[in-house]
C-alpha positions in Angstrom: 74.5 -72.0 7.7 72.5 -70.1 5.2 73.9 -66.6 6.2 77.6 -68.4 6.1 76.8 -69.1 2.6 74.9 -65.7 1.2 77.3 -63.7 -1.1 75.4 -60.9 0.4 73.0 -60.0 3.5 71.1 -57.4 3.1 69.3 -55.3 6.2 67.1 -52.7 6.6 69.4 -50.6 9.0 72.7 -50.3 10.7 71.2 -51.2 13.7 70.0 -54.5 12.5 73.7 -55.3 11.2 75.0 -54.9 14.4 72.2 -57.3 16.1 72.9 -59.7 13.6 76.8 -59.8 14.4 76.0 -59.9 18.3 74.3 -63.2 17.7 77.2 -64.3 16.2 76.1 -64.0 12.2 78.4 -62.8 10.0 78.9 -61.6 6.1 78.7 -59.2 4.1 76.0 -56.6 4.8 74.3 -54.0 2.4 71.8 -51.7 3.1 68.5 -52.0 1.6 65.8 -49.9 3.8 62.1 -50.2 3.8 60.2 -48.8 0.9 56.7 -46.8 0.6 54.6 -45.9 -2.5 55.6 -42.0 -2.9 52.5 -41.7 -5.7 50.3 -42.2 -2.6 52.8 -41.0 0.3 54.2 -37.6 -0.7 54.4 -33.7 0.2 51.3 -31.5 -0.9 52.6 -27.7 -0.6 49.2 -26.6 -1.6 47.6 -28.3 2.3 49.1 -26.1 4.8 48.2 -27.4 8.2 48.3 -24.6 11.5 51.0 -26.8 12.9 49.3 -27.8 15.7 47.8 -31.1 14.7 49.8 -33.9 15.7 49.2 -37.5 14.6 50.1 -40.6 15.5 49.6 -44.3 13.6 49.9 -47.8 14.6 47.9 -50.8 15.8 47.7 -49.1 19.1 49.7 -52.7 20.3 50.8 -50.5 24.1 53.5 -52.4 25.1 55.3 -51.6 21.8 53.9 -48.4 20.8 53.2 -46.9 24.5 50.4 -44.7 23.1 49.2 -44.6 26.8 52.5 -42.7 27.2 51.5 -40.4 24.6 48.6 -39.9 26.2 49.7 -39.2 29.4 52.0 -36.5 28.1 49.0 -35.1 26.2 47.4 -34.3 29.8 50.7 -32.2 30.4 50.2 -30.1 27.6 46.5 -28.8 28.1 47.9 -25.2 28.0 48.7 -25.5 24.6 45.9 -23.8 23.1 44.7 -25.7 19.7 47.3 -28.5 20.2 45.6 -31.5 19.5 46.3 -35.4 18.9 44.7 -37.4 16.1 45.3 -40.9 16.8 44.8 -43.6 13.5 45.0 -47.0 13.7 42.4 -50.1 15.8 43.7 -53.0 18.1 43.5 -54.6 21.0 44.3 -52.2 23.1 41.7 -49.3 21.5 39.1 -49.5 24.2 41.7 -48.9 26.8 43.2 -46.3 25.5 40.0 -44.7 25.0 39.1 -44.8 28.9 42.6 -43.3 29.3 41.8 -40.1 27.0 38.5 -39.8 28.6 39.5 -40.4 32.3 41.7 -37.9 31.7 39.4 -35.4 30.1 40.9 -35.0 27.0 39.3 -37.4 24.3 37.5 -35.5 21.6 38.8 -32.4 23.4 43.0 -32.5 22.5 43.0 -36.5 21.9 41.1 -37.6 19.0 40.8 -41.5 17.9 40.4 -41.8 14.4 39.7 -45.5 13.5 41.0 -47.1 10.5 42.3 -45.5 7.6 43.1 -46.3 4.4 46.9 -45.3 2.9 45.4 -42.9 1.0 43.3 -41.2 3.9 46.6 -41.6 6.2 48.5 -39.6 3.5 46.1 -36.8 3.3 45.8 -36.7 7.4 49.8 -36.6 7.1 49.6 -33.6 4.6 46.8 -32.0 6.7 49.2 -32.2 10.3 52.0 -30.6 11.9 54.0 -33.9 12.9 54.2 -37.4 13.5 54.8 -38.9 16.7 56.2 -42.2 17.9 56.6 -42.9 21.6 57.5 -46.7 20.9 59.5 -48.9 23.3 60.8 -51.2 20.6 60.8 -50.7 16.6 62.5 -52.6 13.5 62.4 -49.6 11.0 59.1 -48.3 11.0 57.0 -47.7 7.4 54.9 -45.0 9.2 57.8 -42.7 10.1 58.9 -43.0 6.0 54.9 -42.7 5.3 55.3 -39.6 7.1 58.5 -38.1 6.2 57.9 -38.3 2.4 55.1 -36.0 3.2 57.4 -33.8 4.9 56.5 -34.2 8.2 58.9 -33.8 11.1 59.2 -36.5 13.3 59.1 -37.2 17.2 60.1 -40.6 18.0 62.2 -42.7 20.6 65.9 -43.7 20.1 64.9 -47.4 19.4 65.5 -49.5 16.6 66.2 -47.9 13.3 64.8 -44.5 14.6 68.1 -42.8 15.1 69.4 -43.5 11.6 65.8 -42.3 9.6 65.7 -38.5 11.8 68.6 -35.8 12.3 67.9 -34.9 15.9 66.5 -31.0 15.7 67.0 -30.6 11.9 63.7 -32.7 11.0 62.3 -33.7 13.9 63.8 -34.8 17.8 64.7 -38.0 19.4 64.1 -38.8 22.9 64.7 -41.4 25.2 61.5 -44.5 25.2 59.5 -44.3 28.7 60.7 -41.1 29.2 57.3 -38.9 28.7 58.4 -35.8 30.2 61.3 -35.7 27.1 58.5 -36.2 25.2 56.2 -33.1 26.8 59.6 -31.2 26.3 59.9 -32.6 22.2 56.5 -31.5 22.0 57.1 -27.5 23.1 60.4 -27.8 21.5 58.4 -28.5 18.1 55.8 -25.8 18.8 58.6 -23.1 18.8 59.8 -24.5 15.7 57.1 -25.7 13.9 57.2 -22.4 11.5 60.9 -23.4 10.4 60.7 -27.0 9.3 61.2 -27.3 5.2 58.4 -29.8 4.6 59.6 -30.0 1.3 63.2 -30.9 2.1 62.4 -33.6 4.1 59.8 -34.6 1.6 62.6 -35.1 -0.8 65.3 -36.7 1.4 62.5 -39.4 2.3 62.3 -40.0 -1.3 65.9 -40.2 -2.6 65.6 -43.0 0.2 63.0 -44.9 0.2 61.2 -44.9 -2.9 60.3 -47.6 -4.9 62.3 -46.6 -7.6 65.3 -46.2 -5.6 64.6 -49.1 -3.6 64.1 -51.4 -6.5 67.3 -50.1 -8.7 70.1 -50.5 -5.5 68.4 -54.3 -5.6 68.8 -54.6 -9.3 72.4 -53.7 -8.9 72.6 -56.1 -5.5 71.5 -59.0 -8.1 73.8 -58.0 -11.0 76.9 -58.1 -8.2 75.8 -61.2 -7.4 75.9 -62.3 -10.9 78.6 -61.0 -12.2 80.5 -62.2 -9.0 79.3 -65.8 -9.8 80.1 -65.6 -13.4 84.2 -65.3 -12.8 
């Protein structure tokens, strides 16, 4: 009844739009994405990372993130000289991804758990890295992939969720399949190749025309005055 009776519904992504009709819910839909803080999250040309640092953050929650996955595909990549992994974030499942990294020889070798961080530490890691990866099995719109992008990093991440409308597959970062970890091994090398030719600062300012605050907060201010002026005939 309620979304029968909005003058407007607004959703984070095309993808949620269409979930919303499936189940039979109807209206008008506008798009109004998820929003960061671009004073905290936001490209700083003068940190040049070597590329090779990759980082990943979440609350390392495995059966949506599948950072065991990541890990795994880590273990196919030990002849990547200086690759490593830097993963932020605490949870449940730390401790056992931790035995992972170390049964498999790589923690504090290429796999590095980082604890906790604040938004401003998790901005400067993001300037200080090469890329942000995202092996999820199920998203909404993630805030970490916008964290990321408005600090011009490229992106590997699943085709889940909002994902596919938030990266241009091989323009500023790649998409792969979820579960599927040798795409991911292969996303990986593809990104080493490239990771010389990736315009940080393009993709800074695409993120930003996006999903800043500001922009964010006007397209709701005109949302609200449709509304209004919609009301008032």
């Amino acid at each position: 009844q309620l979304v029968e009776k909005a003058s407007l519904i607004t959703v984070v992504s095309k993808q949620m739009e269409n979930a919303m009709v499936t189940h039979g819910l109807t209206g008008k839909f506008v798009r109004l994405p998820n929003t960061v803080d671009t004073a905290v999250f936001n490209y700083k040309g003068d940190q040049q990372s070597s590329g090779m640092k990759l980082l990943h953050v979440s609350m390392l929650v495995d059966r949506e993130k599948n950072v065991s996955g990541l890990i795994r595909a880590m273990s196919k990549l030990t002849s990547e000289t200086n690759l490593e992994l830097h993963i932020v974030g605490s949870g449940n499942d730390e401790a056992a991804l931790k035995k992972l990294a170390t049964d498999l020889r790589l923690s504090d070798r290429s796999v590095f758990f980082e604890g906790y961080k604040t938004n401003d530490e998790i901005a400067a890691m993001m300037n200080d890295s090469g890329a942000l990866i995202m092996f999820s099995n199920f998203e909404g719109m993630p805030v970490t992939i916008i964290e990321a992008q408005c600090c011009g990093l490229p992106v590997i991440a699943t085709k889940v969720g909002a994902i596919p409308e938030m990266i241009e597959d091989n323009k500023d970062g790649a998409l792969i399949a979820a579960n599927d970890e040798d795409a991911l091994v292969n996303a990986i090398k593809f990104y080493i190749g490239k990771r010389n030719t990736f315009d940080r600062r393009s993709i800074s300012e695409k993120a930003k025309e996006q999903y800043s605050l500001q922009h964010v907060g006007l397209k709701l201010q005109q949302i609200y005055s449709s509304i209004l002026s919609d009301d008032a005939k």
